[in-house]
C-alpha positions in Angstrom: 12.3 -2.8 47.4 14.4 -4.5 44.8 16.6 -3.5 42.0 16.4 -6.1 39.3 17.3 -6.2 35.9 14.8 -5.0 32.8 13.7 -8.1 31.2 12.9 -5.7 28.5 16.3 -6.2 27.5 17.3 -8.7 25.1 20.2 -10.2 26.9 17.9 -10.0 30.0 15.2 -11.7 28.6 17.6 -14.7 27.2 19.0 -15.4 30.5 15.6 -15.2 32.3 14.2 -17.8 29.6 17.6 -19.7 30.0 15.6 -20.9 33.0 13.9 -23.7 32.0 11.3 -23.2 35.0 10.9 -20.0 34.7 9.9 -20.2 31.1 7.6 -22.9 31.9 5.8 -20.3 34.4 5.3 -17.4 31.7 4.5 -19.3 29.1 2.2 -21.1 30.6 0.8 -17.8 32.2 1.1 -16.1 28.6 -0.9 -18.9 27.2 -3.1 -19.9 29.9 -2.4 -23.4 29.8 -0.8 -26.1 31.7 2.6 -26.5 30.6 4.7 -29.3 32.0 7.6 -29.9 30.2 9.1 -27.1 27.7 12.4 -27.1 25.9 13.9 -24.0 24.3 14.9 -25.0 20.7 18.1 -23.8 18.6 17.2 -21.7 15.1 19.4 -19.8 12.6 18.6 -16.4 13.4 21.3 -15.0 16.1 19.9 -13.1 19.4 23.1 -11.0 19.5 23.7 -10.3 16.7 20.6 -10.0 15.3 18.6 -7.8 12.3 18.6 -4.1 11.4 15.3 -3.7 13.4 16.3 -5.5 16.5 13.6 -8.4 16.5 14.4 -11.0 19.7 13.4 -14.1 18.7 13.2 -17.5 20.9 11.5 -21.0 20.0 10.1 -23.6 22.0 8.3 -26.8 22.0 5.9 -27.0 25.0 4.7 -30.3 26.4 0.7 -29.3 26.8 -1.2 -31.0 29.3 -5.7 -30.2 28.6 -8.4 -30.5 30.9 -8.9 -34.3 29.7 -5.6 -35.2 31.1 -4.2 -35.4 27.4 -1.1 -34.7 26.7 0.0 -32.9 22.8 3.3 -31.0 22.0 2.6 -27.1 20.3 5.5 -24.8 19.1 5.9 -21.4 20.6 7.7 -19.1 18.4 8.1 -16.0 20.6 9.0 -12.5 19.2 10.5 -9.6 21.2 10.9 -6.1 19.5 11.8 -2.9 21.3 10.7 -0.5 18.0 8.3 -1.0 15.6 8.4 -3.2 12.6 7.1 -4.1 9.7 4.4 -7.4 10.6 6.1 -8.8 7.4 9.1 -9.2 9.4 7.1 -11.5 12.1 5.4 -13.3 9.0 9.0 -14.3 7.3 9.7 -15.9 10.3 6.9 -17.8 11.1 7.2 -18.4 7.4 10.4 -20.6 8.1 9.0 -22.5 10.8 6.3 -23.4 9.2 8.5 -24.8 6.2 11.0 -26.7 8.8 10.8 -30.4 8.5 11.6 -30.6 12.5 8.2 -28.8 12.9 6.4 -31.7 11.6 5.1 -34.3 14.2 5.5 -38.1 14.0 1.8 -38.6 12.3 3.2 -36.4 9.2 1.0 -33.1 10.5 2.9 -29.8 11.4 2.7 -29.2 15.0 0.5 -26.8 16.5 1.9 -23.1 16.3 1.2 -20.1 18.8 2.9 -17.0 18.6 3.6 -14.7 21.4 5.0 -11.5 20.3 6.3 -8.9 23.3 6.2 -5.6 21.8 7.9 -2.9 23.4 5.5 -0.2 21.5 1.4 0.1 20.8 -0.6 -1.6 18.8 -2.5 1.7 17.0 -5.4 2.5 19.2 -5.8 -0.9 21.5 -5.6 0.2 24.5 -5.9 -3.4 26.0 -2.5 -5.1 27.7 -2.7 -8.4 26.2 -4.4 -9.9 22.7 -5.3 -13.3 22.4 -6.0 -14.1 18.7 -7.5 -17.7 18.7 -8.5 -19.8 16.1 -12.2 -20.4 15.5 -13.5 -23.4 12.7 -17.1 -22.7 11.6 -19.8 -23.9 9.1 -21.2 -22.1 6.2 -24.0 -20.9 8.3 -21.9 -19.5 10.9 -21.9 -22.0 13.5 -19.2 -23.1 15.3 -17.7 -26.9 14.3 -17.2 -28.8 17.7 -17.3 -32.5 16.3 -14.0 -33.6 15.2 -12.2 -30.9 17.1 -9.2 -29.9 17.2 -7.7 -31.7 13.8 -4.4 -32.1 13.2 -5.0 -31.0 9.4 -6.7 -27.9 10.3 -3.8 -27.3 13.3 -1.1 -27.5 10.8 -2.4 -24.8 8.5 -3.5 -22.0 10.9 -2.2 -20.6 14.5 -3.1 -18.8 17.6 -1.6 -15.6 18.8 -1.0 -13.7 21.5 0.5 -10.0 21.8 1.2 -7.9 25.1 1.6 -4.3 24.5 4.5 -3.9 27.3 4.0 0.2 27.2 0.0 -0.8 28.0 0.9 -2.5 31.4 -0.3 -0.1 34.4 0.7 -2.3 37.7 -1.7 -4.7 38.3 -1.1 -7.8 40.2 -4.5 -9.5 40.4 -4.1 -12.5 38.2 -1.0 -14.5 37.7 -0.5 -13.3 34.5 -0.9 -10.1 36.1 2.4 -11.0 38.6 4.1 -12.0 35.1 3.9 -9.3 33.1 4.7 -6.7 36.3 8.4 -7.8 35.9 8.1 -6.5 32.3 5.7 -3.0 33.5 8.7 -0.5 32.8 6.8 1.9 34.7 9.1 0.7 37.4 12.2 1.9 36.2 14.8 3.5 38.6 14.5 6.8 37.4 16.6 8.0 40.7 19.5 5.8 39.3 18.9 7.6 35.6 19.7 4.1 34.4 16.8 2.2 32.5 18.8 -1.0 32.7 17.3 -1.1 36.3 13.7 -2.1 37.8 12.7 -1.3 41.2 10.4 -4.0 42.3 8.2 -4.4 45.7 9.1 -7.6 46.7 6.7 -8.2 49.2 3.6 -8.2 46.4 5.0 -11.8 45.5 5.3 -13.0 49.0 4.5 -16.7 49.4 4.2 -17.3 45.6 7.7 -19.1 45.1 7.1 -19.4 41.1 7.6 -15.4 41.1 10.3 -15.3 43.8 11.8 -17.4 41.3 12.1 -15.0 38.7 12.5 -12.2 40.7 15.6 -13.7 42.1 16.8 -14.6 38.6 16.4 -11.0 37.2 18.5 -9.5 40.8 21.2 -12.2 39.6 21.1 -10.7 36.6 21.3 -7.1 37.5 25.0 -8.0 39.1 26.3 -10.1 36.1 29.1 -7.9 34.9 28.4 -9.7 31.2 25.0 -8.7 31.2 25.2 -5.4 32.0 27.8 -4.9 29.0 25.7 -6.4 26.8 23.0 -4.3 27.9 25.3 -1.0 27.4 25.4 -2.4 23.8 22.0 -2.8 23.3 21.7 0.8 24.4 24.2 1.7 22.4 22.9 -0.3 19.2 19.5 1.4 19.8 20.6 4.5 20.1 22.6 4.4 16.7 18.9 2.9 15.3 17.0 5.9 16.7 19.4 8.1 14.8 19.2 6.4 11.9 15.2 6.4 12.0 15.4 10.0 13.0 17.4 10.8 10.2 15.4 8.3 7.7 12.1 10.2 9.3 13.5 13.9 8.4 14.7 12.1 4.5 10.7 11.0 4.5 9.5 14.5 5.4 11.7 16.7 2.8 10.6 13.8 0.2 6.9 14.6 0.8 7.2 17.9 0.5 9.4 17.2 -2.6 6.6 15.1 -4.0 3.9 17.6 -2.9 6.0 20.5 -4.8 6.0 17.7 -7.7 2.4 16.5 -7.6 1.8 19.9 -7.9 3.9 21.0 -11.0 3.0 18.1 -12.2 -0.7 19.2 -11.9 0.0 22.6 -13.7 1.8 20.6 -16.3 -1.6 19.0 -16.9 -3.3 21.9 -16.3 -1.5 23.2 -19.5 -1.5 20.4 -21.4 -5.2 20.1 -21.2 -5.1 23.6 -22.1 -3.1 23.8 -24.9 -4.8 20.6 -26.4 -8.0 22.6 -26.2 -6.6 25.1 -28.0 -4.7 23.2 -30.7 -8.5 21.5 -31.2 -10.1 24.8 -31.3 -7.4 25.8 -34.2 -8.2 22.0 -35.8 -11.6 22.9 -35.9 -11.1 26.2 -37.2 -8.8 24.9 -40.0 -10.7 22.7 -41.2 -14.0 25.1 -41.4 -11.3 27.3 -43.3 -10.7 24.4 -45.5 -14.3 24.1 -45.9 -15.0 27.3 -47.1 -12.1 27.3 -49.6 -13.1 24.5 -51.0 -17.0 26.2 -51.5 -15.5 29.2 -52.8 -13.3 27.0 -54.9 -16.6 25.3 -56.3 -18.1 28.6 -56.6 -15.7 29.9 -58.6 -15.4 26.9 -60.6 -19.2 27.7 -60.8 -18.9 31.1 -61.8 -15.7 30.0 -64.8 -18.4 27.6 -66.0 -21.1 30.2 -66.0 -18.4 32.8 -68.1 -18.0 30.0 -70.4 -21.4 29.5 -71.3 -22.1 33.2 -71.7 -19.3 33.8 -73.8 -20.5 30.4 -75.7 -23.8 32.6 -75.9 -22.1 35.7 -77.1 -20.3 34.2 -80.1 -23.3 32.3 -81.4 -25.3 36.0 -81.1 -22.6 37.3 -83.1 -22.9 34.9 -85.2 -26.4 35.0 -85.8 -26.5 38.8 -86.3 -23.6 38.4 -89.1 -26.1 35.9 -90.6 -28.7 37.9 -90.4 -27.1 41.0 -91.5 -25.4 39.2 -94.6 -29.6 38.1 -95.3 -31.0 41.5 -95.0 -28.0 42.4 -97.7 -28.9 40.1 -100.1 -32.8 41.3 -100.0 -31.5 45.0 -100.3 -29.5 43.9 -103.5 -32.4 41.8 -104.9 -34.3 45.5 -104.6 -36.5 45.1 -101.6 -36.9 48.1 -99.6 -35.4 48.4 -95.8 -39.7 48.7 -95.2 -39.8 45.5 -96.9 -37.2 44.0 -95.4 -38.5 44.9 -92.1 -42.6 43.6 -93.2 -40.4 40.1 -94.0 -38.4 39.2 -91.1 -40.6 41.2 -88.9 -38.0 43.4 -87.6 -38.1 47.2 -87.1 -37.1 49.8 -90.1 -34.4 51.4 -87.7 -32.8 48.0 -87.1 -33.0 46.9 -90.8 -31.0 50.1 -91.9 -28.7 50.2 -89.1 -27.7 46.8 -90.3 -27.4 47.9 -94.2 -25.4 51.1 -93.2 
């Protein structure tokens, strides 16, 4: 057994990449292709001192050999991340390499881009290790387009990925990429040591295969570098003040949900009794204006009933009128000597109403 150092570790995984052979033997392992010349490339964003969310980053440009025996150069942006992170993160970055004029070949094309990201968590449900995400070009009936493939064009616009879920490795050693990955399986963690910085390894699993001796003996240098292991303290160190934050950040989340429950739900009775209360201020609008309505019919009716005064009244005076006519007539007869039973044979009116009219 062997006690290397955890690639899983930023600083680890730098100095293990440092190796220009040894990244030449997981990349091409990663990718499954022949790589035979690679060359780690500088970019802006620091691995020390890096972002708030700890996201490793590492470029390369990778001499590609193909089953033709031609040769082509590809980019391989690699991404490292112990926590999960937002994929916009990822995209940002990839965003800058794809707007780098050094990405662009000499034909004027942008290189071909893969993306390996090493994430330290899951991937939702996936249960598998390793994702390959590859490109494919197809018609508009669904067929796949093999004449005139791969374009440059098409290459510059789109990229292949590939993600290994490092908590979803389980100790197998079949494959090469298989022997690879084991240095990154943290199920082999020297838990007797209580020090995560620390894999124990079975050495004799890579006997005869030099490639992974290679790396095996890099990651035991490793684990005695006295400025490796500091930097590793610090990454704990830096992590550990991260997981306080986010457990802190997570508690803030929870008492803000149930702050926005409590307020989604006086909010609701809010509505409740606004919708309530606009019922009843239309149920009042309705009654007010069938008040209004019948004022204004029994304002019409009494207007009605004032007209219907006036005309009887109107009626009244012209009877009065009449009868003082007719009483001043039946005088005049009674002077000129006619009798009341005249009078009454004349205008054809009875005796009694003839001399209630002379008396």
């Amino acid at each position: 057994m062997m006690y290397i150092a955890n690639p899983i570790y930023d600083s680890v995984f730098k100095y293990l990449m440092a190796d220009e052979r040894i990244a030449r033997t997981i990349l091409s392992a990663l990718l499954k292709m022949n790589i035979t010349k690679i060359e780690m490339r500088a970019h802006e964003y620091p691995n020390i001192q890096r972002d708030s969310l700890s996201v490793f980053r590492l470029d390369f440009a990778a001499t590609v050999c193909d089953d033709d025996g031609k040769t082509r150069v590809v980019l391989i942006e690699l991404q490292k991340t112990w926590l999960e992170t937002e994929t916009l993160r990822f995209r940002q970055y990839l965003g800058v390499q794809y707007q780098s004029p050094a990405n662009v070949g000499t034909d004027g094309y942008g290189l071909p881009m893969i993306a390996v990201y090493l994430l330290g968590h899951r991937v939702g449900a996936i249960e598998d290790a390793v994702l390959y995400v590859r490109n494919e070009v197809r018609n508009v009936d669904g067929q796949l387009v093999k004449k005139g493939m791969p374009d440059p064009f098409v290459s510059s616009l789109t990229h292949e990925s590939v993600i290994v879920q490092i908590p979803m490795l389980r100790g197998k050693v079949n494959t090469k990429l298989d022997r690879v990955l084991s240095f990154f399986d943290q199920t082999h963690k020297a838990d007797m040591l209580g020090n995560e910085h620390i894999l124990c390894i079975d050495e004799g699993i890579y006997s005869g295969d030099a490639e992974m001796n290679r790396i095996l003996q890099r990651l035991l240098a490793a684990a005695s570098e006295p400025k490796i292991r500091q930097e590793m303290n610090v990454e704990d160190e830096y992590f550990s003040v991260i997981e306080k934050r986010d457990t802190e950040i997570l508690m803030l989340d929870h008492k803000l949900a149930e702050k926005q429950v409590e307020l989604d739900m006086t909010q609701k009775e809010l509505s409740q009794k606004s919708q309530e209360l606009s019922q009843k201020s239309q149920e009042l609008s309705q009654k007010s204006q069938e008040l209004s309505q019948k004022s204004q019919e029994l304002s019409q009716k009494d207007q009605e009933l004032s007209q219907k005064d006036q005309e009887l009244s109107q009626k009244d005076q012209e009877l009065s009128q009449k009868d003082e006519q007719l009483k001043a007539s039946i005088q005049a007869l009674h002077n000129n000597g006619l009798s009341a039973e005249s009078i009454s044979a004349l205008l054809q009116m009875s005796t009694e109403k003839v001399i209630s009219m002379l008396s």
